[in-house]
Each structure stands twice: as C-alpha cells, then as structure tokens.
C-alpha positions, 0 to 999 in steps of 0.5 A: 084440248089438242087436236089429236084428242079432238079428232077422236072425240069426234069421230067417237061421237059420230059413231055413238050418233050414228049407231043410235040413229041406226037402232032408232031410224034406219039402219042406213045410218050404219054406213056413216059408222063404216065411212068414220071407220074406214076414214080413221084407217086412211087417215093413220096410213096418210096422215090426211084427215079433214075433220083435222084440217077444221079443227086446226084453223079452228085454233086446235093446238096440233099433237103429234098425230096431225103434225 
C-alpha cells in the first residue's frame, strides 16, 4: 500500500474509532474526531503530515500527496 492510501486508512479508522467511542463512552472522544479533521485540512495546505512521516520510515512506498 503507498503511504497516501495508508494515510487515509488511518485517519479513517480513527474517525470510525472515535465516533464509537463517543456513542459508547463519552462524547469527549468526538474531539479526536474534530483534531483528525482538522489536521487532514492543515495537512492538504502544508504538505506537513505526522502520521505521514511514520508511516515512511515505516517503509511506506511514497505517493504523490506526501512527496
């Protein structure tokens, strides 16, 4: 998998964990939901992304978002 794809993955399930823990738990744990949102929006403006930077000296094979 390329590291944009992995990128998504996660913060997809992050989302998906975070909501059920709201509906489950707390709803606190939407604020995680809100930090994943608004660090996808930061990210697409700076290019600056730290689940990316993990994930490539984890070995992910860069796309083109995360170049």
């Amino acid at each position: 998998m390329i590291l944009d794809r992995m990128v998504m993955a996660f913060a997809g399930l992050i989302i998906l964990a975070s909501l059920t823990l709201a509906q489950l738990l707390s709803p606190y744990w939407l604020l995680l939901t809100a930090f994943v949102g608004l660090n996808l929006i930061q990210a697409s403006f700076t290019g600056f992304c730290p689940a990316a930077m993990v994930f490539k000296r984890l070995g992910a094979k860069p796309g083109k978002a995360f170049e």
